[in-house]
N, C-alpha and C positions, 0 to 999 in steps of 0.2 A: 623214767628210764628212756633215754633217745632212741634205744631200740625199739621200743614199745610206739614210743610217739612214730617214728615215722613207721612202721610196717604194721601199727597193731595188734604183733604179736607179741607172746611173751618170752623173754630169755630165759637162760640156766638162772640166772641170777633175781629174776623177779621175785619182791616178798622176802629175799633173804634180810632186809637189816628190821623189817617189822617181825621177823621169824626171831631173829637175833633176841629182839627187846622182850616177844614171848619166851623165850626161853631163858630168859635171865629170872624173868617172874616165876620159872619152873609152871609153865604153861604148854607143856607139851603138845597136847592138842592141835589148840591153834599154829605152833612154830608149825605142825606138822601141816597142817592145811591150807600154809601160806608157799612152805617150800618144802615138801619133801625129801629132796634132794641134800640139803644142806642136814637135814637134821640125822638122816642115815648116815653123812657121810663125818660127823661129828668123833666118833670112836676111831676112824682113820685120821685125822687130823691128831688125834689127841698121842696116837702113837707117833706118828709123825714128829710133834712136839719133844717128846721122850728121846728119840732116838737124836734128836740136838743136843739138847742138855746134857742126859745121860753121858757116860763113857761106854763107849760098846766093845764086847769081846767078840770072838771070831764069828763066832755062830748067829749073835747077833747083827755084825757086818752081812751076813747071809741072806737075812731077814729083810731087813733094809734094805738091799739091791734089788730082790722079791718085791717086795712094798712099793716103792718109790725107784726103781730103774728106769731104765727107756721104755721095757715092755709095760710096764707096770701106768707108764703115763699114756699109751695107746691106748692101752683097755679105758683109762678115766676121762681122755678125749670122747670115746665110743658111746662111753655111758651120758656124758653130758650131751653129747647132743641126740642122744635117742632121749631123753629126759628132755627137753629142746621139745622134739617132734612131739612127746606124747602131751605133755603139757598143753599143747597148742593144734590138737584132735576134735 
């Protein structure tokens, strides 16, 4: 990580692609103790995905603007980098 190498510290994203290969092996644990972050955030992705593919009706449009809007991207801004901070405590 260039982040890592020059500052030291770790990003949002440290351990996610070795979290990834644990979790392909259904190795929960370790995904979890490599990234926390990515592995919580797995069930919002997966909705995420859904709501591509899918055809969505009204209510579902609803859901998805909730989810994935502007507000919805401030709070996950917020979260990653206090995730950021505490990681690096």
């Amino acid at each position: 990580c260039p982040f890592k190498q020059v500052t030291g510290l770790q990003c949002p994203g440290c351990g996610s692609q070795r979290a990834v290969h644990h979790l392909l092996n259904a190795e929960i644990k370790q995904a979890f103790a490599l990234n926390p972050l990515l592995v919580i955030a797995i069930p919002y992705l997966i909705v995420g995905f859904f709501f591509e593919v899918l055809p969505l009706g009204k209510n579902a449009l609803k859901a998805r603007k909730f989810l994935f809007g502007t507000k919805a991207i401030y709070v996950i801004l917020i979260i990653v980098i206090a995730f950021a901070v505490w990681r690096n405590l």
